[in-house]
N, C-alpha and C positions, 0 to 999 in steps of 0.2 A: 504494500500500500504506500501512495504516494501522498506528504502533502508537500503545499507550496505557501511559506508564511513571508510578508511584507514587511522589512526593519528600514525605520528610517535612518539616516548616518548618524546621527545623533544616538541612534541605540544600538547603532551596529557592534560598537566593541563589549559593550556592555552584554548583550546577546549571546555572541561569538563566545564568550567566556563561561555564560550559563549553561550553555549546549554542551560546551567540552568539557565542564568540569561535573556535568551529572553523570552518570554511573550506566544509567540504562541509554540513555538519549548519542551518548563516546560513542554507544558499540554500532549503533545505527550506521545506515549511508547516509554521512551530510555532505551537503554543497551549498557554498555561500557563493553568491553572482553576483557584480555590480549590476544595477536595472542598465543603468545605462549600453552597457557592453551587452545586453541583451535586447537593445536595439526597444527597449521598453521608455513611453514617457516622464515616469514618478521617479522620484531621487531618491535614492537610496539603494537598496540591496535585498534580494532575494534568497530566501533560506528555501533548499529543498529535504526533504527530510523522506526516505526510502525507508521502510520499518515497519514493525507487524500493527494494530490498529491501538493494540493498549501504549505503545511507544507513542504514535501520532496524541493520544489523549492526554500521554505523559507529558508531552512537547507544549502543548496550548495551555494546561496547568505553570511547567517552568518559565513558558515566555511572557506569561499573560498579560498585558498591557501594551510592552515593550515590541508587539510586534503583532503585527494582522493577518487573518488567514486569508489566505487570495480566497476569492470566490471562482466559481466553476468554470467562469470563463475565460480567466485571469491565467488560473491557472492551469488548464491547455495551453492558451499560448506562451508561458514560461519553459512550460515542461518540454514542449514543439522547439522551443527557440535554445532550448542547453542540448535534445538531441540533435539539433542539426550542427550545433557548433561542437558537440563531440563524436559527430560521422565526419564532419570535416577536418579535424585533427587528425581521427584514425587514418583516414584516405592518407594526408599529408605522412604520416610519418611512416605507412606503407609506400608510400614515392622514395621517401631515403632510403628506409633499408629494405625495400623490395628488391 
């Protein structure tokens, strides 16, 4: 299960530091994106968080305030826009050492 949570820069380190220093949220797939470099409007930074559903419940408990859950259509296109910038890397670094 995927989500996709909204940190403004203002809460980003603050965030970033709650994520990795909880115990169940460490072990998860995280990924932190700047909006910007994701070709997205809003300033700030996008948290994606890949983990079973009681992680994701655990996630929105640790961050609560300090950050916002994309809604459904948000986050598709987040999720759309880090897969295609991580099919475009793999291609790329299959060019060098292919």
């Amino acid at each position: 299960m995927k989500a996709v949570f909204f940190i403004s820069s203002e809460s980003y380190s603050k965030c970033k530091n709650a994520v990795y220093d909880d115990d169940l949220l460490s072990k998860q797939s995280i990924n932190f994106r700047e909006s910007k470099a994701l070709g997205m409007k809003k300033e700030g930074y996008y948290l994606e968080i890949d983990g079973s559903e009681d992680s994701i419940a655990h996630a929105k408990k640790v961050l609560g305030d300090m950050a916002e859950e994309a809604d459904k259509k948000e986050r598709k296109e987040v999720l759309n826009k880090i897969e295609e910038q991580e099919n475009s890397a793999a291609q790329g670094f299959g060019k060098i050492f292919g």
